[in-house]
N, C-alpha and C positions, 0 to 999 in steps of 0.2 A: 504493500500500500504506500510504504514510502519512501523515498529513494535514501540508500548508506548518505549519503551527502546531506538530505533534508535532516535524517535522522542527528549524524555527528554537529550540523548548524544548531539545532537546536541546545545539544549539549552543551554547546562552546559558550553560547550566551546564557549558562546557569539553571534551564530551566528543566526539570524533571521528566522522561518518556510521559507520563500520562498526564501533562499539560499539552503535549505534542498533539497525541489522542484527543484528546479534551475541544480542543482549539481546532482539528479538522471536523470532528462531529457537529460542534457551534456552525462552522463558517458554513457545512452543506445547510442544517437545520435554517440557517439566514437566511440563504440565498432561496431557499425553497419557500421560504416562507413572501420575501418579497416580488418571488415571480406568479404565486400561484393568490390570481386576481379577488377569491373568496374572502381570504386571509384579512377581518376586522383593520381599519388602519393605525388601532390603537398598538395593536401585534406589529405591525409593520416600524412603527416609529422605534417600540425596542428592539427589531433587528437591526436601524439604521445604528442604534445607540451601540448597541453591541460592535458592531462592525467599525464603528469608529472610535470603541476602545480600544477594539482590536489592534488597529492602525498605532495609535498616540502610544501603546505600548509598544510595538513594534520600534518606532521610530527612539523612545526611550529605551530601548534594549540595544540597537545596535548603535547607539552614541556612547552607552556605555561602555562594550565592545570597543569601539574606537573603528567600527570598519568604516569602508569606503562613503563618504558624501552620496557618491550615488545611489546606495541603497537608501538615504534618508530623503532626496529628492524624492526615487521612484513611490515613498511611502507619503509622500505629502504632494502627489501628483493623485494617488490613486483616494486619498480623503478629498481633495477636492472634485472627484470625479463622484465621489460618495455623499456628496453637498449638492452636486448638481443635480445628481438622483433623485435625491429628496426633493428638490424644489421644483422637479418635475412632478412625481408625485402629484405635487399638492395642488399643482397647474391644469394637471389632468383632473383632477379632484374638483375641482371649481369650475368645469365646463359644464 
C-alpha cells in the first residue's frame, strides 16, 4: 500500500507507522466525503478543516526537518488550491 520510501519519509520526520495509517485512511474518508454530492455541507466543511490540518502540519513537519523549500511551497500551493475548493463550494451552493 505504501511505497519503502513513503514509508522511511514518514519515519525520518518523527512520526509513528500508525499515524502513516491513520492519515491515508482520513485523507481517502475526505476526499470521498467531498466528492460524493449527498454528503450534508456541515460534513463537508470538516473535511475541508481536516485536510487543511493536514497540510499546516505537513508544512510544520518538514521545516522542522529542514528539507527542501520546495516541498513547503508544493504544500502551501496545494492549501490554496484547498481554499479555492471551498469557495467554490459555497458558489455552487448559492446558485
Amino acid at each position: 500500500m505504501f511505497s519503502k520510501a513513503t514509508i522511511d519519509g514518514v519515519r525520518e520526520l518523527g512520526f509513528p507507522d500508525f499515524f502513516r495509517i491513520q492519515l491515508a485512511i482520513l485523507k481517502i474518508l475526505a476526499i470521498l466525503i467531498l466528492i460524493i454530492p449527498q454528503v450534508p455541507l456541515q460534513i463537508k466543511e470538516w473535511a475541508y478543516a481536516g485536510i487543511g490540518l493536514f497540510f499546516i502540519t505537513a508544512i510544520v513537519a518538514h521545516i522542522a526537518h529542514k528539507d527542501s523549500i520546495f516541498i513547503l511551497l508544493i504544500n502551501i500551493v496545494f492549501i490554496g488550491l484547498l481554499i479555492l475548493s471551498h469557495m467554490y463550494l459555497h458558489k455552487i451552493l448559492k446558485m
